[in-house]
C-alpha positions in Angstrom: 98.5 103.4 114.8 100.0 102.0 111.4 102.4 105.2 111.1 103.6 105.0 114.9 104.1 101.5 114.2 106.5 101.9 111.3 107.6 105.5 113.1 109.2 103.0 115.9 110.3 99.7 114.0 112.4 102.6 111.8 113.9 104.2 114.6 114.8 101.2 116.3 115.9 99.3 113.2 118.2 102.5 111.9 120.1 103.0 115.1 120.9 99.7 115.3 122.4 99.7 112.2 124.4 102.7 113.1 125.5 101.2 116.2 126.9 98.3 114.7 128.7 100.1 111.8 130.3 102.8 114.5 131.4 99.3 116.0 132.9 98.7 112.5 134.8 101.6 112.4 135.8 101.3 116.0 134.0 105.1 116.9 133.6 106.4 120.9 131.0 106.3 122.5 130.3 109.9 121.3 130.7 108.6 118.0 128.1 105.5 118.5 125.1 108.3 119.2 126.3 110.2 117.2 126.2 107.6 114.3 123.3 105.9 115.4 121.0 109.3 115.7 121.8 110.2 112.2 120.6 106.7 110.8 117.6 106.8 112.6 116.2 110.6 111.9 118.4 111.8 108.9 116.3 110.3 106.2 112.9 112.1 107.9 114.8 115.2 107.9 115.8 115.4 104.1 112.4 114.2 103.6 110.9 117.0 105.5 113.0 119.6 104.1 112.8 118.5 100.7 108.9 117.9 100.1 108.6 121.5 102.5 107.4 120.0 105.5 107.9 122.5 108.8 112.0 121.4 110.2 110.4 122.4 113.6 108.0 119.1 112.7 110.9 116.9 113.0 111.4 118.2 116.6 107.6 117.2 117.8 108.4 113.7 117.9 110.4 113.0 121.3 109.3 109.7 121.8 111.6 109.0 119.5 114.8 110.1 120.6 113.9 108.9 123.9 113.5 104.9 121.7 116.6 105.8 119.8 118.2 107.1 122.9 117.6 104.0 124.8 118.0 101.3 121.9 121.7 102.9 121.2 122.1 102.8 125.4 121.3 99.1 125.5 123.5 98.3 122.3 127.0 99.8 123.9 125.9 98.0 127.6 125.7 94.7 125.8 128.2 92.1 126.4 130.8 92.1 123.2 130.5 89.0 122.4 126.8 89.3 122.0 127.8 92.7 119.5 130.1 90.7 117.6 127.4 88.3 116.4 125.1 91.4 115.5 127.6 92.6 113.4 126.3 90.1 110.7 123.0 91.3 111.0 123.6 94.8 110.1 121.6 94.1 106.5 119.1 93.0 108.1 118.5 95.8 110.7 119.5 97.9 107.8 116.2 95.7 105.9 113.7 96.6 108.3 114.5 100.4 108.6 114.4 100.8 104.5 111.4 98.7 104.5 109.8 100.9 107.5 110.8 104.0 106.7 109.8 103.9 102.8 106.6 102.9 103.7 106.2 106.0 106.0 107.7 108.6 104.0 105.3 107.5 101.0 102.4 107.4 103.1 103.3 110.5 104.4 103.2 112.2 100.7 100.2 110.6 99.9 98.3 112.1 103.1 99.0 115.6 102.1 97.6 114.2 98.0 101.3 114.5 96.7 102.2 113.8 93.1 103.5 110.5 92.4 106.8 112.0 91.8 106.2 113.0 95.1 105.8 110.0 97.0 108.5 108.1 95.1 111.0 110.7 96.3 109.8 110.5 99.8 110.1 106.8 100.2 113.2 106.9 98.9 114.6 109.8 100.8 113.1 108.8 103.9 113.9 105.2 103.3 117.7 105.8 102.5 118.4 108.9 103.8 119.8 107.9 107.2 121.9 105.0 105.7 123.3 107.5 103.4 124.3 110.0 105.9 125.7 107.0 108.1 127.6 105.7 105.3 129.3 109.3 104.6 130.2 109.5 108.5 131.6 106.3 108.6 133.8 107.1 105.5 132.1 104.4 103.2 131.0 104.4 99.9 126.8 104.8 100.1 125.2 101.8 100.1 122.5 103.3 98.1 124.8 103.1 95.3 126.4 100.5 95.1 124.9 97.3 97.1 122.4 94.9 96.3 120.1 97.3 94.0 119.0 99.0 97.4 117.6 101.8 96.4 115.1 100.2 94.5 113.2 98.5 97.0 112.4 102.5 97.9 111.2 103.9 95.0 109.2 100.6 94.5 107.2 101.3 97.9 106.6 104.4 96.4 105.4 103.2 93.3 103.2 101.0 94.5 101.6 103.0 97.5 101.2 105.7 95.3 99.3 103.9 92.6 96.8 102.9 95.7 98.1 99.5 95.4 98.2 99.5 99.5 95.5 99.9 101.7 94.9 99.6 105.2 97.2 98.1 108.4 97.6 94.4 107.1 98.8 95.6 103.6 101.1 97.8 104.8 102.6 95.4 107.0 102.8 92.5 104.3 104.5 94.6 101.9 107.4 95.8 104.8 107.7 92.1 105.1 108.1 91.5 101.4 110.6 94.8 101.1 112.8 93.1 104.2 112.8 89.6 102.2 113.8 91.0 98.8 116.7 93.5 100.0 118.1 90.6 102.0 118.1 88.2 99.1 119.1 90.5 96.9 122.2 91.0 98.7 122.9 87.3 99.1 122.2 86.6 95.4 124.6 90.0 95.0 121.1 91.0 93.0 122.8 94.7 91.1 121.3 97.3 88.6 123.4 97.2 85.4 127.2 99.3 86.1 129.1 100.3 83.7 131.9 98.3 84.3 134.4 101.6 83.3 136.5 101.0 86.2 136.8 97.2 85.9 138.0 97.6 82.3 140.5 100.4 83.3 141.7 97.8 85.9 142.3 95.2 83.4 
């Protein structure tokens, strides 16, 4: 139930996101499925083919793309007005899908007894993945690099569900709720790992 769960607030969450940043860049509606497919399943697909999972796997989940399908559908219907005001709440959207999709990827490792390594790499592939490959369609610079440490909030869900720090439904659910509160602060407070400031002294 948990991993559904987390399976659908991910999926709904990412091609949100990608809708709104196809909006952005002013994409087709080609482009808007395109962009918003990519959010929502890339990061399960590196995941998958990096930890050796089966790729046909990644096709046994049509459920899915029939949510993604439909959220995307219901996104370009909307009124514009109602889009424009969205388009401030792409961090957050982009929140919830990190959060969900961390957790999933980690407990994913952990079910098949995974080295910690492991599990980090998994929340943070599947957690960032998608937003990565988004980010490179769209012709941005990857958030995962540059904005409001956001990696980090992935390889801590891996961290901590692979020391067995997280157990059962209502722990799982508490900590996506505490991953969704510290990525959006940590963009408001413009919370950033250390940079080396090269370019900003080559500026000057």
């Amino acid at each position: 139930m948990t991993w559904d769960i987390l399976n659908i607030i991910g999926t709904i969450a990412f091609a949100i996101s990608g809708v709104l940043i196809a909006i952005e860049e002013d994409y087709d509606l080609f482009g808007m499925y395109v962009l918003g497919f990519m959010t929502a399943f890339g990061g399960g697909l590196i995941r998958n083919i990096l930890i050796g999972i089966p790729i046909e796997n990644f096709w046994l989940q049509p459920h899915l793309f029939e949510i993604a399908s439909l959220t995307i559908t219901i996104a370009y219907i909307m009124p514009n007005k109602w889009i424009i005001n969205w388009k401030n709440a792409v961090v957050f959207f982009d929140a919830i899908g990190l959060a969900a999709f961390a957790i999933q990827g980690a407990n994913y490792a952990v079910s098949i007894d995974a080295p910690l390594m492991v599990v980090i790499i998994a929340a943070y592939m599947t957690g960032t993945g998608g937003g990565m490959i988004r980010d490179v369609f769209a012709g941005r610079k990857p958030m995962i690099f540059s904005s409001g440490i956001y990696a980090f909030w992935a390889v801590l869900v891996g961290l901590v569900i692979g020391f067995g720090f997280i157990r059962g439904s209502s722990a799982t659910f508490l900590l996506l709720i505490m991953i969704v509160i510290l990525r959006i602060l940590s963009v408001y407070f413009d919370w950033n790992l250390p940079h080396k400031g090269y370019k900003k002294r080559m500026d000057n």
